[in-house]
C-alpha positions as CSV (number, residue, x, y, z in Angstrom):
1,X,0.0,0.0,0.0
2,X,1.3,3.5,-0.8
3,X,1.7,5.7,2.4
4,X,-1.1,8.5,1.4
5,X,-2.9,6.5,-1.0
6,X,-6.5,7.1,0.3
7,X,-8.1,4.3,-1.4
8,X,-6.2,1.8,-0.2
9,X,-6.6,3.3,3.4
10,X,-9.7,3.3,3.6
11,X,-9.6,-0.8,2.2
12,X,-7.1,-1.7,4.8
13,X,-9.3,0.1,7.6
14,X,-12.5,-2.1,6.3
15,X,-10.6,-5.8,5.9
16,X,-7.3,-5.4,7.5
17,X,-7.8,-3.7,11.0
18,X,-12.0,-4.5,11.6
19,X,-12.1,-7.3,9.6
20,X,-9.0,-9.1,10.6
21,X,-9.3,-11.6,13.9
22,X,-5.4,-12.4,14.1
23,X,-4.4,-9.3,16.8
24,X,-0.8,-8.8,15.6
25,X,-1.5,-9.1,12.3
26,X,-4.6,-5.9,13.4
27,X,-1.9,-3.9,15.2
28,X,0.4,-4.0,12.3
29,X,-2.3,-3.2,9.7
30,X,-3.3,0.0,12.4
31,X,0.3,1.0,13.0
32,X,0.6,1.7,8.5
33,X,-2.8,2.9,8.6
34,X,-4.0,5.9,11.2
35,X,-1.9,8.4,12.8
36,X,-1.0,7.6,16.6
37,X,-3.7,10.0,17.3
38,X,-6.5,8.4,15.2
39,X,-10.0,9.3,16.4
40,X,-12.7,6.6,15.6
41,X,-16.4,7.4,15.7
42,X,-19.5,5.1,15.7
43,X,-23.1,5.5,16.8
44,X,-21.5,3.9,19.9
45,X,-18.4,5.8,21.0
46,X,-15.8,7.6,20.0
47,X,-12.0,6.5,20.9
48,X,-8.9,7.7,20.0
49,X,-5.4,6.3,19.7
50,X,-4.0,2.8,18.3
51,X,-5.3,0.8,21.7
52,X,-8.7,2.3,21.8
53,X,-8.9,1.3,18.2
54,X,-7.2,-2.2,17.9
55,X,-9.7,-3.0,21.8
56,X,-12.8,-1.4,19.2
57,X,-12.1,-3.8,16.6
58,X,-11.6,-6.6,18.9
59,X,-15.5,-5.9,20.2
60,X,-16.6,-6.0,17.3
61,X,-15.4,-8.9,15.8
62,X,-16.3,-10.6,19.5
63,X,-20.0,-9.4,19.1
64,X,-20.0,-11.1,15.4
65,X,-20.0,-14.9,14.0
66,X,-16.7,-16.1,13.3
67,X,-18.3,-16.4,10.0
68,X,-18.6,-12.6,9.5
69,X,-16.5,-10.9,7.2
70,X,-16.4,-6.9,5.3
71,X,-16.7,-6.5,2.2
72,X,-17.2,-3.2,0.1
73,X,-20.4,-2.5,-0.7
74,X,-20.2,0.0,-3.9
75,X,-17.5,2.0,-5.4
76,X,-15.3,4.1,-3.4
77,X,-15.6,8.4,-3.5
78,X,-12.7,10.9,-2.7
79,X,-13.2,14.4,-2.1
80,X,-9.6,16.2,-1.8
81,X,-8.7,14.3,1.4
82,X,-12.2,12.8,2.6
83,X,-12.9,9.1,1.3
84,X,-16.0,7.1,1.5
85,X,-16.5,3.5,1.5
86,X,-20.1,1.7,1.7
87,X,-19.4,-1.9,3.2
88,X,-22.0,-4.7,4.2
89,X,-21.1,-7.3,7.4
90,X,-21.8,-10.8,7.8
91,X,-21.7,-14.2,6.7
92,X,-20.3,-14.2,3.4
93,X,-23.2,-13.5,0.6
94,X,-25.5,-12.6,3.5
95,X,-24.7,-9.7,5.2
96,X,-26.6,-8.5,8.3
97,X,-25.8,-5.2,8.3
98,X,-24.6,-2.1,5.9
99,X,-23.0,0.8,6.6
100,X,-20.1,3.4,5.4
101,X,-16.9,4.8,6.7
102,X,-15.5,8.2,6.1
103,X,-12.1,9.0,6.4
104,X,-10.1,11.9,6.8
105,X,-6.6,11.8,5.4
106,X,-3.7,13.7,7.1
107,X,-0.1,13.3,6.8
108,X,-0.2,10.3,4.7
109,X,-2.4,8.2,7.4
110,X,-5.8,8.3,7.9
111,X,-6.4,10.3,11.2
112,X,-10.6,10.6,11.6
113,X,-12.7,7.7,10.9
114,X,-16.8,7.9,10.9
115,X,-18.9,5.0,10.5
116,X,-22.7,5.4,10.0
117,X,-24.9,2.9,10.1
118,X,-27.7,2.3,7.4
119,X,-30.8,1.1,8.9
């Protein structure tokens, strides 16, 4: 992946940090991906930092079937240094739930991610 290439950001934030199950292999994805100072936001809570976002990923996946996987769900937009990414979550082919993630690029690294939830 290409240090500031939004896109794939944004990809590696969906699959490789809150779709991935194997910890180190999260903390290394999130240590190429966010600044240190990365602030996440969900309907849920808001965290900030590397920890707060590997332990949010972690109670996610924990609160899913081991079955569940992201996957995009429609193409990928870029305004100057915002990207959006429509994904779906679930068992493979049946996904229980929809949803985007907005990013906000800085330094290279993505430092703000939103995630609304389509109901």
């Amino acid at each position: 992946m290409l240090h500031g290439d939004l896109k794939a950001l944004m990809e590696a934030n969906l699959r490789e940090v809150f779709g991935e199950r194997d910890r180190e292999a999260r903390r290394e994805a999130i240590r190429r991906t966010y600044t240190e100072d990365v602030v996440f936001a969900d309907p849920d809570a808001e965290v900030q930092g590397h920890d707060a976002l590997d332990a949010k990923a972690q109670e996610i996946l924990d609160g899913a079937g081991p079955d569940f996987v992201f996957v995009p769900d429609g193409p990928f937009y870029q305004v100057q240094d915002l990207g959006y990414l429509a994904w779906a979550f679930g068992p493979e082919g049946a996904p229980v739930l929809h949803g985007a993630d907005m990013g906000i690029l800085r330094d290279g690294l993505l430092a703000k991610v939103y995630t609304v939830l389509f109901t």
